[in-house]
C-alpha positions in Angstrom: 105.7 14.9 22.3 105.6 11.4 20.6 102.1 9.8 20.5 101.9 5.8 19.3 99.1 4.3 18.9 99.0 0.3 19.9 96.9 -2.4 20.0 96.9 -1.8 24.3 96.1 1.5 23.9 97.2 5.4 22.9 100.1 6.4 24.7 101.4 10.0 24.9 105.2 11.2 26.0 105.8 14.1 27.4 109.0 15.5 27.8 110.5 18.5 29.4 108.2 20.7 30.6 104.0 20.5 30.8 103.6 24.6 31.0 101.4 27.1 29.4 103.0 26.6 26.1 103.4 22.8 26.0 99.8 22.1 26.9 98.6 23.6 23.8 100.7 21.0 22.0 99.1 18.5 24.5 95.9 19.5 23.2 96.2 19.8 19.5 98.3 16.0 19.9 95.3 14.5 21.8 92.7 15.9 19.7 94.0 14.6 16.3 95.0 11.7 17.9 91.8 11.1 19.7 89.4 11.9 16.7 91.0 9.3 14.7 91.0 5.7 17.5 88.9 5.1 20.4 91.4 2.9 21.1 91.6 2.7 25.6 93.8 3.5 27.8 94.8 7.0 27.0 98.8 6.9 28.9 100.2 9.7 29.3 104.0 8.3 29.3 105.9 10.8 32.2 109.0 9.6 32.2 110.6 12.5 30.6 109.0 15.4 32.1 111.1 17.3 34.0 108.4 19.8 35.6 104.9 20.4 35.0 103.1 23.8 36.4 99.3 24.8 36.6 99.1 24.7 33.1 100.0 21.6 32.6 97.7 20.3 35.8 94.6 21.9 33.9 95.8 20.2 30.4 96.2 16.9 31.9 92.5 17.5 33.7 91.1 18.8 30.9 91.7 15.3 28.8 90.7 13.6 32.1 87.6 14.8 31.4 87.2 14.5 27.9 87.9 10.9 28.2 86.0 10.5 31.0 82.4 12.1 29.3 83.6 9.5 26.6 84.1 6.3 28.7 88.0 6.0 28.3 90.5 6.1 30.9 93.3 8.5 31.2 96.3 6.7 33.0 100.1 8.0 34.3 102.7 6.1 33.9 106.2 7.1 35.3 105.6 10.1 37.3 108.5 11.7 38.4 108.9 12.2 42.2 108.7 16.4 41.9 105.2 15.8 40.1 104.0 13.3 41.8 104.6 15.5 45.1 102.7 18.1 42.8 99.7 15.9 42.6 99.5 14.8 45.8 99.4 18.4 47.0 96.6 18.9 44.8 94.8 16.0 45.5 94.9 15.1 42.1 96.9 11.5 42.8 93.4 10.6 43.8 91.7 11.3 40.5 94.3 9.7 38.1 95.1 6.0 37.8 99.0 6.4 38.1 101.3 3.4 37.6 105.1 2.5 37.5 105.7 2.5 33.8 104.1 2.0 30.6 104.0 -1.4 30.2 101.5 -1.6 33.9 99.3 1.5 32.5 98.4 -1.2 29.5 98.0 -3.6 32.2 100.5 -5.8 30.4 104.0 -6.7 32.3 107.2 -6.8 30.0 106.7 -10.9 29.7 103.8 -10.6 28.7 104.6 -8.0 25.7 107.4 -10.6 24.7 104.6 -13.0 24.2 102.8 -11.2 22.0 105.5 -9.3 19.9 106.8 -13.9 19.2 102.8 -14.0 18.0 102.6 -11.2 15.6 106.4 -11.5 14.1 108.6 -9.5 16.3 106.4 -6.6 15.0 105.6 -6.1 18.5 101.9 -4.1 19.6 102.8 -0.7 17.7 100.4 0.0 14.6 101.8 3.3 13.9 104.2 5.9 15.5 105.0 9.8 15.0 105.9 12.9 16.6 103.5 16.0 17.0 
């Protein structure tokens, strides 16, 4: 799992699978990660995840809430078809904001992220990145 912050937001991949075993790293990820900006949106970057189980639904719930009790937002971006059919089964595509990609779950279209990567340099809205 990758986790950048920018100046939009905190934005989590996941990759793979979002299972028993994963989630933990979910959690440890999101709790160093969250401790250190308060930084909103929290997006949690789907794109890569392959298949996410019950686990995984009670990880992602779990940081729903503790951004939630916090005032942040936790938003989807990219949600494969086979988990998106998971959530709507669950009812949970009613409880999270979930969005085509990234770039909307900033609330920033690719244009305008050109703009402001030409403002700050070509250094673009990443203040740091790393893998956990």
């Amino acid at each position: 799992m990758d986790v950048r912050t920018q100046a939009r937001g905190v934005v989590f991949t996941l990759r793979g699978e979002l299972d028993f075993d994963s989630v933990v790293q979910l959690h440890e990820a999101t709790e160093r990660e969250l401790e250190r900006t308060d930084k909103p949106p929290v997006v949690a970057d789907c794109a890569g995840l392959a298949f996410c189980d019950s686990s995984g639904v009670g990880g992602l719930l779990r940081l729903y809430q503790r951004l939630s009790a916090q005032g942040r937002t936790l938003r989807l971006a990219a949600v494969p078809a086979s988990v998106a059919r998971l959530f709507a089964l669950t009812g949970l595509d009613q409880l999270f904001s979930v969005h085509a990609d990234v770039d909307e779950a900033l609330g920033t279209d690719t244009a305008g992220q050109a703009a402001a990567d030409a403002t700050d340099g070509g250094q673009g809205a990443i203040d740091e990145g790393r893998s956990a």
